[in-house]
LOMIKOL-673652 format. One record per residue (C-alpha): residue number from 0; residue in three letters; x negated, y, z negated. Coordinates in pm, 1 decimal, m for minus. Layout:
<atoms>
<atom NUM ALA <X Y Z>>;
...
</atoms>
This chain:
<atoms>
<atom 0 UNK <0.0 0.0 0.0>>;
<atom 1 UNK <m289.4 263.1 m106.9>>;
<atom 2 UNK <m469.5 181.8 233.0>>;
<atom 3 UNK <m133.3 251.7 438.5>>;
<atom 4 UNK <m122.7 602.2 222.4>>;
<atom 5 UNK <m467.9 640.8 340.6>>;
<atom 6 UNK <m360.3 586.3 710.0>>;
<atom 7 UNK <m69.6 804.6 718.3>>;
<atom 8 UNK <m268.7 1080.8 530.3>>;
<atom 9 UNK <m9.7 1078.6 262.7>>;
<atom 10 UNK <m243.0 993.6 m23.9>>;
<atom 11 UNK <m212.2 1240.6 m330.0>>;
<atom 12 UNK <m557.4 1389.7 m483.5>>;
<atom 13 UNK <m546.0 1599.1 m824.1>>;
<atom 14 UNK <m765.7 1880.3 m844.9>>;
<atom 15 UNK <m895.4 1955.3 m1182.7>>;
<atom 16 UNK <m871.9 2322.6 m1266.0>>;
<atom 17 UNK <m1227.4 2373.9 m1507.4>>;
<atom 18 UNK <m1099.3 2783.1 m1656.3>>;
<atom 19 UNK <m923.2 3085.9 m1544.1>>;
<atom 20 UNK <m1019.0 3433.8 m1430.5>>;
<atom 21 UNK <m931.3 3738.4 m1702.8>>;
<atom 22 UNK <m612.4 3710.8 m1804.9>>;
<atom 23 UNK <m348.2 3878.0 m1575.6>>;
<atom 24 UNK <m522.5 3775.3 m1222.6>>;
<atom 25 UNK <m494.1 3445.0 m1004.8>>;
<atom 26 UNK <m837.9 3333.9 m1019.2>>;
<atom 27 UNK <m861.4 2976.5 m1138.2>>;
<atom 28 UNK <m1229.1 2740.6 m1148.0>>;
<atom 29 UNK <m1200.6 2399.0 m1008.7>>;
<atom 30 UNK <m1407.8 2094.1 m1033.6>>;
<atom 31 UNK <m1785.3 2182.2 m876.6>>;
<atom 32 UNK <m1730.6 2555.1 m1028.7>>;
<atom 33 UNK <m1550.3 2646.4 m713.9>>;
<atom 34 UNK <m1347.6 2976.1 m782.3>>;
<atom 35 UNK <m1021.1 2998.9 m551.3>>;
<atom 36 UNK <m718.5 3266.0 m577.7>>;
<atom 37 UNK <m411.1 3016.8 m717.7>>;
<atom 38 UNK <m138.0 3058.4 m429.5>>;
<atom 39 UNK <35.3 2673.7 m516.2>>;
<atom 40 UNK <145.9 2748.4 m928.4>>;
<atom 41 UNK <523.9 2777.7 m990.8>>;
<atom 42 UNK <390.2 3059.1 m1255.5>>;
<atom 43 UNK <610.1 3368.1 m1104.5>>;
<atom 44 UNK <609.6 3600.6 m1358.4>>;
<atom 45 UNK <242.1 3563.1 m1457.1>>;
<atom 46 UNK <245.6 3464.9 m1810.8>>;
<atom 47 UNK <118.4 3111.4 m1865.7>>;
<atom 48 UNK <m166.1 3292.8 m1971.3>>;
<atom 49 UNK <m2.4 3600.2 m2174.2>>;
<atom 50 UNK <m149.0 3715.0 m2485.5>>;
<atom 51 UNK <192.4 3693.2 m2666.7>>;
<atom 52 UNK <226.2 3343.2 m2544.6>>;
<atom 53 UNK <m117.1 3250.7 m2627.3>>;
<atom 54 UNK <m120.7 3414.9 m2974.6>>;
<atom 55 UNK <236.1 3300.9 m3089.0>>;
<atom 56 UNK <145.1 2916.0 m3015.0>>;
<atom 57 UNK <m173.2 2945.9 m3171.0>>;
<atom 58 UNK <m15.2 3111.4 m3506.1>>;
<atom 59 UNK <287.4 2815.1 m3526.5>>;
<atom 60 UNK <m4.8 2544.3 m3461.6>>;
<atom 61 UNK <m195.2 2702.4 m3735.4>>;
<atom 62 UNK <105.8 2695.5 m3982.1>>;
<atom 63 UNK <319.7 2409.0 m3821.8>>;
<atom 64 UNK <11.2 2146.7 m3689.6>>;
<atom 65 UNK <m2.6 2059.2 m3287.1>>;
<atom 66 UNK <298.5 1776.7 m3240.6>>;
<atom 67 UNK <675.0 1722.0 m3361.7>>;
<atom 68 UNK <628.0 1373.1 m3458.6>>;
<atom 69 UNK <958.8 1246.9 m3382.9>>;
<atom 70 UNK <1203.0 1277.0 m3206.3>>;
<atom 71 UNK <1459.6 1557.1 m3268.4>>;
<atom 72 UNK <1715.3 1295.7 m3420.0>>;
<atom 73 UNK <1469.3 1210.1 m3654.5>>;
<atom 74 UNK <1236.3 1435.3 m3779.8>>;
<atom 75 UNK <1116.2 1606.4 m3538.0>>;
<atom 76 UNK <1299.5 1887.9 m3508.5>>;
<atom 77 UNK <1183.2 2210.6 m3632.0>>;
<atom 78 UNK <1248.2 2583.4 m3711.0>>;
<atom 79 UNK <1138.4 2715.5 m3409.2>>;
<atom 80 UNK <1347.8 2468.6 m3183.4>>;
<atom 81 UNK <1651.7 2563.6 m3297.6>>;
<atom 82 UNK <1559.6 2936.9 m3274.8>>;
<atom 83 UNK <1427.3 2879.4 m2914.1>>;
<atom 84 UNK <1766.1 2720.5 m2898.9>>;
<atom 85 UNK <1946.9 2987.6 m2979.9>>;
<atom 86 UNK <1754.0 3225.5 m2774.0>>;
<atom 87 UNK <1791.1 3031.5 m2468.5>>;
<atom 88 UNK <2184.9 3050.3 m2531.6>>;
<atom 89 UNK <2219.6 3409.6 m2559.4>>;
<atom 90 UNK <1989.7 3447.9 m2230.4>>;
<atom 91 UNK <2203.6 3242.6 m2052.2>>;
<atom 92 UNK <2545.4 3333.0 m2180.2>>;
<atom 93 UNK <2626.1 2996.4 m2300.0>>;
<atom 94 UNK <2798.7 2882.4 m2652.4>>;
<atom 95 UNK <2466.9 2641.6 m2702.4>>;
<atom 96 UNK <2130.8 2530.6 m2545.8>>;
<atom 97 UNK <1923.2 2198.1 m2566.2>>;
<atom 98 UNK <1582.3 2138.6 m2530.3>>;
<atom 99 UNK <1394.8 1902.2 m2379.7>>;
<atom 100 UNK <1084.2 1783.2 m2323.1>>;
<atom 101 UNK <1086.5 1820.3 m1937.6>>;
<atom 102 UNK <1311.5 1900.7 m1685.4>>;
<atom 103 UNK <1302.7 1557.6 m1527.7>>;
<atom 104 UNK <1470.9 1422.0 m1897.6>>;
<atom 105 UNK <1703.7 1725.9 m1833.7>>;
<atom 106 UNK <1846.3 1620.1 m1551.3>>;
<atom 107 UNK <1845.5 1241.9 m1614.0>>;
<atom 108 UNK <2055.3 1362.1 m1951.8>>;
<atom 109 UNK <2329.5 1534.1 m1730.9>>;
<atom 110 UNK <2344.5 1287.2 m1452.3>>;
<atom 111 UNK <2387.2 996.5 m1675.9>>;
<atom 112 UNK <2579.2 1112.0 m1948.4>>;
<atom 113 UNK <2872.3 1313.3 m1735.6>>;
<atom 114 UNK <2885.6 1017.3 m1455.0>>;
<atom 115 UNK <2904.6 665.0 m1510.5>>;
<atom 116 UNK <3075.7 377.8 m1264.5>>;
<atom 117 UNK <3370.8 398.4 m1081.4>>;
<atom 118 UNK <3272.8 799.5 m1071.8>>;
<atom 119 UNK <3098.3 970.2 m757.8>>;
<atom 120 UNK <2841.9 1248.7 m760.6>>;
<atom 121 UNK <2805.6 1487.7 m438.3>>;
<atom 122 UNK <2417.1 1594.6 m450.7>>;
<atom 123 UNK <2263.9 1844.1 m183.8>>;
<atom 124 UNK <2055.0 1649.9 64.8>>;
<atom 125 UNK <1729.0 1894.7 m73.2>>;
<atom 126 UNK <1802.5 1842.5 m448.4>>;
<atom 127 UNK <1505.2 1774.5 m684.4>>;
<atom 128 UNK <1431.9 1377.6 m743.3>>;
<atom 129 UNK <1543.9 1424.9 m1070.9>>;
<atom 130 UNK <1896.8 1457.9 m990.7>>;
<atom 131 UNK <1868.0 1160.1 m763.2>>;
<atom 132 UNK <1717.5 935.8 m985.5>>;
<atom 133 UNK <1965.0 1062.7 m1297.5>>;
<atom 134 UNK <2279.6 958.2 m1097.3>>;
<atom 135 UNK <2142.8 618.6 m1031.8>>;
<atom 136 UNK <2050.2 522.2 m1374.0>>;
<atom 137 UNK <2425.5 603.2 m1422.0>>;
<atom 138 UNK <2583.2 384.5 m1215.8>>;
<atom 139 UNK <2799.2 604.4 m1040.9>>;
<atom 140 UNK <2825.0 632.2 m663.3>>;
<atom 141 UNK <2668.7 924.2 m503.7>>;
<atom 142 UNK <2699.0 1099.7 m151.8>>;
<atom 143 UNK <2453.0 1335.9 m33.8>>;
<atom 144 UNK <2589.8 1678.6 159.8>>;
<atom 145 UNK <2391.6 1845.8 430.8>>;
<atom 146 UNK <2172.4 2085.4 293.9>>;
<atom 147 UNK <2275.3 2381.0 166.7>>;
<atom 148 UNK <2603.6 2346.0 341.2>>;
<atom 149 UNK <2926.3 2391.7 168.4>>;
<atom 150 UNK <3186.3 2347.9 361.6>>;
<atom 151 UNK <3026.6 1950.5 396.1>>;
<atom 152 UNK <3041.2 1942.8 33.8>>;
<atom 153 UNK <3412.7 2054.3 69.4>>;
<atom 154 UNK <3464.7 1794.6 291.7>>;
<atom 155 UNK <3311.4 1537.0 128.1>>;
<atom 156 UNK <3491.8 1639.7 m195.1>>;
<atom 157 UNK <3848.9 1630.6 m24.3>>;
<atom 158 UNK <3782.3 1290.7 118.6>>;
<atom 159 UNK <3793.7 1127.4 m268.3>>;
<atom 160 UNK <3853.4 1377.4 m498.9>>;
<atom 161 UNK <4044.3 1169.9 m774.1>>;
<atom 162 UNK <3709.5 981.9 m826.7>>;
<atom 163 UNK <3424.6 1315.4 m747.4>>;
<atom 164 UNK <3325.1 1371.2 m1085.2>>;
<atom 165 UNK <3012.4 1616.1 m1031.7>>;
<atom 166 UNK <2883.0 1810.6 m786.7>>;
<atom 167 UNK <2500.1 1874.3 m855.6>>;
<atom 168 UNK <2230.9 2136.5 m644.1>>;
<atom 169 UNK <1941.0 2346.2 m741.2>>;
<atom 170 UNK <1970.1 2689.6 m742.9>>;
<atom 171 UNK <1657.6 2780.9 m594.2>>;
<atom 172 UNK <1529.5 2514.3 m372.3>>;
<atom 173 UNK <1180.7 2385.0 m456.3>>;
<atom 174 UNK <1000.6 2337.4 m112.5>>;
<atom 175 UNK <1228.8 2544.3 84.9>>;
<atom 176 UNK <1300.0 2822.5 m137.0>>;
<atom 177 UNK <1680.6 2923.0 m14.4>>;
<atom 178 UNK <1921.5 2935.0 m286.3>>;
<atom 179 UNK <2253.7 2708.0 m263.4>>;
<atom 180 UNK <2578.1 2861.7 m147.3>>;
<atom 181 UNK <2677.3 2863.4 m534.7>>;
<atom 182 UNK <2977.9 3057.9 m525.0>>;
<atom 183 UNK <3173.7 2805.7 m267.4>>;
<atom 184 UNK <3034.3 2496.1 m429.1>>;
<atom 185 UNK <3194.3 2632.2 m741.7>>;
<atom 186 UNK <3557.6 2676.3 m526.9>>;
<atom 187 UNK <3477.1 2338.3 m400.1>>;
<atom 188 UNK <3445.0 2176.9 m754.5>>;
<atom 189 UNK <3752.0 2362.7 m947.6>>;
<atom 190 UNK <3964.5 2285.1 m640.9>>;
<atom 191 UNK <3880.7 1915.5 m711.0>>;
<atom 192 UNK <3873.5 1909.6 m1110.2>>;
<atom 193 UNK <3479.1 1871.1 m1045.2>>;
<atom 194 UNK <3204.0 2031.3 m1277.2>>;
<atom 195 UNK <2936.4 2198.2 m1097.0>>;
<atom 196 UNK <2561.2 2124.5 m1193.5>>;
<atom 197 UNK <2326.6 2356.1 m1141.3>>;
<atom 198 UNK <1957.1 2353.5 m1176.5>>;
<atom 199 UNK <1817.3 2689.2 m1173.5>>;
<atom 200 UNK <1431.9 2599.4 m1278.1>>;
<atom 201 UNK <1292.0 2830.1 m1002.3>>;
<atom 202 UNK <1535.7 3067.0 m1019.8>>;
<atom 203 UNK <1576.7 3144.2 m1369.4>>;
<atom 204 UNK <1360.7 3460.1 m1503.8>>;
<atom 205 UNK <1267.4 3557.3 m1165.6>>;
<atom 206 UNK <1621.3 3587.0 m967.8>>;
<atom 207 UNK <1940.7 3887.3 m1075.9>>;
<atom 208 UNK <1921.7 4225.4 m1202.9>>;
<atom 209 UNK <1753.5 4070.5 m1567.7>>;
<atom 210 UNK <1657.6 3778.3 m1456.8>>;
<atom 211 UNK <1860.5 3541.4 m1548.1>>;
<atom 212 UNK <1847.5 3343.5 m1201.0>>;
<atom 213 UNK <2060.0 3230.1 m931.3>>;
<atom 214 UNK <2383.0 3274.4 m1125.8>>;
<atom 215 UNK <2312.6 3599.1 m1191.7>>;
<atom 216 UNK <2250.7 3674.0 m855.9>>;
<atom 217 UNK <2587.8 3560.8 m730.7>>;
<atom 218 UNK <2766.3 3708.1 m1010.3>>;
<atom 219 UNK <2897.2 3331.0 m1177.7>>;
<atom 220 UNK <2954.0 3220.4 m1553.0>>;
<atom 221 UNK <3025.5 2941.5 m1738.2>>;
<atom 222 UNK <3373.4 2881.5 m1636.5>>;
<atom 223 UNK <3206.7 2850.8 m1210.6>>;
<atom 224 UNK <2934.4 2669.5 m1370.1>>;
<atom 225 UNK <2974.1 2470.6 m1677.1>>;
<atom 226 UNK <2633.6 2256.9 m1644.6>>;
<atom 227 UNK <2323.0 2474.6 m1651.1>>;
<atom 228 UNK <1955.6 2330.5 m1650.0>>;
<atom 229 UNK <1694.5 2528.8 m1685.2>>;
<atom 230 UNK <1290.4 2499.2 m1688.8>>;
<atom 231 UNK <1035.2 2645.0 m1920.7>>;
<atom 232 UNK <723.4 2583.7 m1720.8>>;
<atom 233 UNK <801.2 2788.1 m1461.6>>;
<atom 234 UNK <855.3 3163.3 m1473.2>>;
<atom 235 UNK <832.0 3145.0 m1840.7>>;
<atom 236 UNK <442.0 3035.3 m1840.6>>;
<atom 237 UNK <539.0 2749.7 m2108.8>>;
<atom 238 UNK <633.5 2417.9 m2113.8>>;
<atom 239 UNK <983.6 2185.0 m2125.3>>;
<atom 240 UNK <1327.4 2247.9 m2030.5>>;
<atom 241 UNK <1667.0 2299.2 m2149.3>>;
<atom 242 UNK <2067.7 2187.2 m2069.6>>;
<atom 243 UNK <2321.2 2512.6 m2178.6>>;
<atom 244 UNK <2690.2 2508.3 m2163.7>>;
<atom 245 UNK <2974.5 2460.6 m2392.9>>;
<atom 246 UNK <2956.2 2302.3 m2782.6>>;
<atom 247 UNK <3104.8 1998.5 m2666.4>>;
<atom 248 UNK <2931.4 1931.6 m2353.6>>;
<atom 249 UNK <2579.1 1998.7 m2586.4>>;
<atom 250 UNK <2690.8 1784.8 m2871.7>>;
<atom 251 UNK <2766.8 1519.3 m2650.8>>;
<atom 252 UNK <2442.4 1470.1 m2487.2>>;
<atom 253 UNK <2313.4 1537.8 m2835.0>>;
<atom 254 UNK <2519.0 1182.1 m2918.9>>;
<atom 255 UNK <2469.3 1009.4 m2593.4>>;
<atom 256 UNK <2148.6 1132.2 m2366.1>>;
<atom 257 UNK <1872.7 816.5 m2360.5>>;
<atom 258 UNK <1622.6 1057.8 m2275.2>>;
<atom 259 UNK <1676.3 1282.0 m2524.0>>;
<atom 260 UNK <1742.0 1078.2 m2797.0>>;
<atom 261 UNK <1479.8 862.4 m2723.2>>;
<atom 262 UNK <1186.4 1106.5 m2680.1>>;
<atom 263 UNK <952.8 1305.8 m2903.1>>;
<atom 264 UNK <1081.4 1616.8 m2948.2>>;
<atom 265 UNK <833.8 1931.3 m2793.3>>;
<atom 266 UNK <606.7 2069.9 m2976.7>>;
<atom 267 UNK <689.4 2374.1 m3226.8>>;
<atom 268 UNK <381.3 2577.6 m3070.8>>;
<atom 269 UNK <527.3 2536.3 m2770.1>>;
<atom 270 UNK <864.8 2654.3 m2843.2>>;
<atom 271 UNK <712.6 2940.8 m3005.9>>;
<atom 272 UNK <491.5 3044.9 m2713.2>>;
<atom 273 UNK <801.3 3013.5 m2504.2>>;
<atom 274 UNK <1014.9 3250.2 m2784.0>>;
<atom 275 UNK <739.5 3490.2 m2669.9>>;
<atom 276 UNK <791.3 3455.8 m2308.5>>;
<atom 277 UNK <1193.5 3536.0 m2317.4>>;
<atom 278 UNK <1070.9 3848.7 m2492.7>>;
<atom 279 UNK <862.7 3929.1 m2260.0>>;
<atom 280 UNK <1017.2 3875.5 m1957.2>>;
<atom 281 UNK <1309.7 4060.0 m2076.9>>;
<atom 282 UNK <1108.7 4389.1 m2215.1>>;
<atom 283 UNK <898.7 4393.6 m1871.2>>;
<atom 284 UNK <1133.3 4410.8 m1587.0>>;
<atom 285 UNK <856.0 4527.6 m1424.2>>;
<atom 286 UNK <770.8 4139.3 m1332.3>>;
<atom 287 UNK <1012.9 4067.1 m1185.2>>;
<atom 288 UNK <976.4 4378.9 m969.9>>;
<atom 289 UNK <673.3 4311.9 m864.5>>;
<atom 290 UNK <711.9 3966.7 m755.5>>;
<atom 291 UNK <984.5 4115.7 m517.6>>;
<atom 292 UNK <771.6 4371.4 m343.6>>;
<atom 293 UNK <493.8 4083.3 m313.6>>;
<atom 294 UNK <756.2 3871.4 m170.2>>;
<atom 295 UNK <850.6 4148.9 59.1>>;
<atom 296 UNK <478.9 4252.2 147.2>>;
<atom 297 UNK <401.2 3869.3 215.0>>;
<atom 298 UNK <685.8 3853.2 474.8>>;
<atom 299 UNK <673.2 4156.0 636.3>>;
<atom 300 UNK <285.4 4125.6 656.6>>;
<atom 301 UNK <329.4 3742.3 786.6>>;
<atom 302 UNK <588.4 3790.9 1053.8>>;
<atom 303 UNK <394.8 4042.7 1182.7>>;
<atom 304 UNK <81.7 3812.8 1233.3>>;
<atom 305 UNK <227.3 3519.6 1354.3>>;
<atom 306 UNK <265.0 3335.3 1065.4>>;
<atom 307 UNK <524.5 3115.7 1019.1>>;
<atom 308 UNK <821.8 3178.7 797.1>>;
<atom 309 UNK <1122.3 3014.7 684.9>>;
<atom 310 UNK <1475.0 3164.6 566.5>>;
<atom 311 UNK <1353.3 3245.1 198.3>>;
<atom 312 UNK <1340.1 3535.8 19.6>>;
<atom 313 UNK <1226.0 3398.5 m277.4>>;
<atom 314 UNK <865.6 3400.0 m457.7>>;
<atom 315 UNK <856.1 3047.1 m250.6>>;
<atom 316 UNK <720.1 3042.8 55.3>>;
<atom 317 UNK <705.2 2758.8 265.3>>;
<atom 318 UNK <515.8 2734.0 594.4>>;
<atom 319 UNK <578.2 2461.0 757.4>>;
<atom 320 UNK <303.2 2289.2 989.4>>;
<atom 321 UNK <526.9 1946.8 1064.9>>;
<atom 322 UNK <240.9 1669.1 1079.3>>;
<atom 323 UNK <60.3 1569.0 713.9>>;
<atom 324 UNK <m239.6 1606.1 904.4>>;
<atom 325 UNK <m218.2 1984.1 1001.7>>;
<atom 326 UNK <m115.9 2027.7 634.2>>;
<atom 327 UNK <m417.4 1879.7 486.3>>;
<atom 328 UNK <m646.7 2041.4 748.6>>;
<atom 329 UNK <m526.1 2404.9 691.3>>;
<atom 330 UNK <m563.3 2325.4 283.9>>;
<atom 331 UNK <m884.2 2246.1 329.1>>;
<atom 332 UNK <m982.7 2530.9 564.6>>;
<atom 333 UNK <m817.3 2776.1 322.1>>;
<atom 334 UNK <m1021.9 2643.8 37.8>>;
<atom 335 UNK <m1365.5 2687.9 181.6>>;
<atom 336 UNK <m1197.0 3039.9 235.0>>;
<atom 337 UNK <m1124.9 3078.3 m134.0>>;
<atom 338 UNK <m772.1 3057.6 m118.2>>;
<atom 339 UNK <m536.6 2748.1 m330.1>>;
<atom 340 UNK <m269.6 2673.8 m104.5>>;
<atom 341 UNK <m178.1 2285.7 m159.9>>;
<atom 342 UNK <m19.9 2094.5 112.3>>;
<atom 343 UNK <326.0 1944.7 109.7>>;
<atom 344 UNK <388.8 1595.6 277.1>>;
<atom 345 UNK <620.8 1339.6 282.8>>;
<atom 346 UNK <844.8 1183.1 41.1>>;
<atom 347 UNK <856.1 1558.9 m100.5>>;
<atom 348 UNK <986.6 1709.8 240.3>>;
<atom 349 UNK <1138.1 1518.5 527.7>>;
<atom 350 UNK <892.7 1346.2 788.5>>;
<atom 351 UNK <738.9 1617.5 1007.8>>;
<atom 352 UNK <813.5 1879.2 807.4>>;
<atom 353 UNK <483.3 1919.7 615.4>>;
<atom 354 UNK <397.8 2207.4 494.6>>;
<atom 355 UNK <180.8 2472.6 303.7>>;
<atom 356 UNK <377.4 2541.9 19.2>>;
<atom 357 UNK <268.4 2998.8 m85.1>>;
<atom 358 UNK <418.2 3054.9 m449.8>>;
<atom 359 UNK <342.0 3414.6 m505.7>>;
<atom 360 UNK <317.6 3562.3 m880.5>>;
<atom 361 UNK <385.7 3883.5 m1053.0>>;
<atom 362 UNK <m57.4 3873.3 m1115.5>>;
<atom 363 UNK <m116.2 3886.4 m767.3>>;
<atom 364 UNK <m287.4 4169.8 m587.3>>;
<atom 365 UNK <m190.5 4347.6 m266.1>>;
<atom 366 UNK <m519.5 4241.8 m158.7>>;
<atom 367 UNK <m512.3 3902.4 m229.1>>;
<atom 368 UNK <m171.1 3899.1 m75.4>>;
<atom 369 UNK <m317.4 4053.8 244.8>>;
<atom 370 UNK <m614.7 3826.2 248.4>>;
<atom 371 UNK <m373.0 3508.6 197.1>>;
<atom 372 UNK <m169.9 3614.3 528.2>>;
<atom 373 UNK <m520.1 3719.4 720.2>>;
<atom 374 UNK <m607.7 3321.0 664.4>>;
<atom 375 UNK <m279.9 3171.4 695.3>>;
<atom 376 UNK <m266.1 3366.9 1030.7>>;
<atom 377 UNK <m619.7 3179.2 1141.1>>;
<atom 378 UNK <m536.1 2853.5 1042.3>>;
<atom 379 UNK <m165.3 2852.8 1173.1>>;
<atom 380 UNK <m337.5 2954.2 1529.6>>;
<atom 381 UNK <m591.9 2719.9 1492.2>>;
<atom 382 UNK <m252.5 2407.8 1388.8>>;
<atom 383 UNK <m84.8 2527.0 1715.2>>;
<atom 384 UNK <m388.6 2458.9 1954.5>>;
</atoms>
């Protein structure tokens, strides 16, 4: 099997990142002390590597000690969880929030918890694995909509609606970066006595007037969306992942989820480092501002040198090269030109649709911005020959 990887280029290699630049730039070190500008991280806002972060995890490790211990059913859950908790709630206008350890337990929570057998699930055709793999483990049928499309979810949803249970989509989509036609998917699932799941984890702190994501952006609640999953490791420079919506459907999955009841709960450091992060990326709009006029440089600057662009107007920013091997070979020639733009290949995106996968971040410079599309342009004319 590894040797058939190896043939169809499709291998995966980890890069080990050795340190950082100063605090509030892109600049990571790699393995051989090779110093590239970080265009691949999912850290939009810029504050993995915050001083508030950084000093409020290393004050609750000093009084509170580096793990849980348990899980949060046991003894392992702390002070500063059930603050974060809280937090999280009030950010997202929800009666309660639970945390996770990941998103990937998130979703597998939802999934298997609110559908079981005899039930179907209608999942966008581009939704993250974890949704997938959640409404397996459940047992429950499951039909997959064109992407992005609604009016295929609608049919779909008309076709059986006594037994459509869920309907489930990112917000933000992950390799593509287009946002999911939330407001009729919401229609679609009230008109069919569906709940819509959402999974906002790259839109959450970086999309609507404050940032509270894709929902915000489309003006919906709880009532057009009563499952909400959210990510902590993305925008909010921390770690681990949370489910918000009503009392009941939290205490239920409090009762019922395998993977949270079964997993060691996050560390307190960590839920105080993210504590710091909501804070943050509340007080400093300015973010989030930022990251949009980098967004808009990057496109304007791109189109206008060939590169190119797909439908997003997010911080993601997907170019897409079709074959694996036109991926890998512009990675590599933007490394030896100090750029960290990591190639995207099948199972992650479709067969011949490979790609480079640009993430841009609030810590960006125009330069480096300017630089990235200067290369892109080079290597994207050198793909096409």
């Amino acid at each position: 099997m590894l040797s058939q990887l190896d043939a169809a280029q499709l291998r995966r290699q980890r890069t080990t990142v050795e340190g950082f630049s100063a605090a509030g730039t892109r600049g990571v070190r790699v393995a051989g002390g090779r110093e590239l500008i970080d265009f691949s991280s999912n850290d939009y806002l810029g504050l993995a590597r915050h001083p508030a972060l950084c000093a409020a995890m290393s004050e609750c490790s000093a009084r509170l000690g580096a793990g849980s211990g348990a899980s949060h059913l046991v003894s392992g859950h702390g002070r500063e969880h059930a603050l974060l908790e809280e937090e999280l709630a009030v950010f997202t206008g929800r009666e309660r929030a639970l945390l996770f350890s990941c998103g990937y337990l998130a979703n597998l929570a939802v999934m298997t918890v609110l559908a079981g057998r005899g039930e179907r699930v209608l999942l966008d055709r581009l939704c993250h694995a974890s949704l997938i793999d959640g409404v397996r483990l459940s047992g429950a049928a499951f039909r997959r909509y064109a992407h992005a499309d609604a009016h295929a979810a609608a049919a779909l949803a008309a076709k059986d609606p006594a037994h459509t249970c869920l309907i489930a989509t990112d917000g933000v989509f992950s390799m593509d970066g287009d946002l999911a036609p939330l407001p009729q998917l919401a229609r679609t699932a009230r008109a069919h006595g569906a709940w819509l799941v959402v999974d906002d984890a790259h839109g959450l702190g970086v999309l609507g007037a404050t940032g509270r994501g894709a929902l915000e952006t489309f003006g919906l609640d709880a009532e057009d969306v009563p499952v909400l999953v959210g990510t902590l490791g993305k925008a909010f420079g921390s770690f681990g992942a949370f489910v918000a919506g009503s009392a009941a459907l939290i205490e239920l999955l409090i009762q019922k989820a395998r993977s949270y009841i079964y997993t060691t709960a996050l560390p307190q450091p960590v839920a105080a480092a993210t504590r710091a992060a909501l804070k943050v990326a509340q007080s400093e709009g300015w973010r989030r501002e930022r990251l949009s006029e980098l967004t808009a440089r990057f496109r304007r600057t791109a189109a206008a040198a060939g590169v190119p662009l797909s439908p997003s107007t997010t911080p993601i920013q997907p170019v897409v090269l079709g074959s694996a091997a036109a991926a890998l070979a512009a990675q590599r020639s933007l490394e030896t030109a100090g750029l960290w733009v990591v190639a995207i290949r099948p199972p992650t995106v479709p067969p011949g649709a490979a790609r480079l996968r640009v993430t841009l971040s609030a810590a960006h410079t125009d330069s480096e911005v300017d630089e990235l599309v200067r290369q892109l342009a080079r290597v994207c004319a050198s793909a096409a020959t």
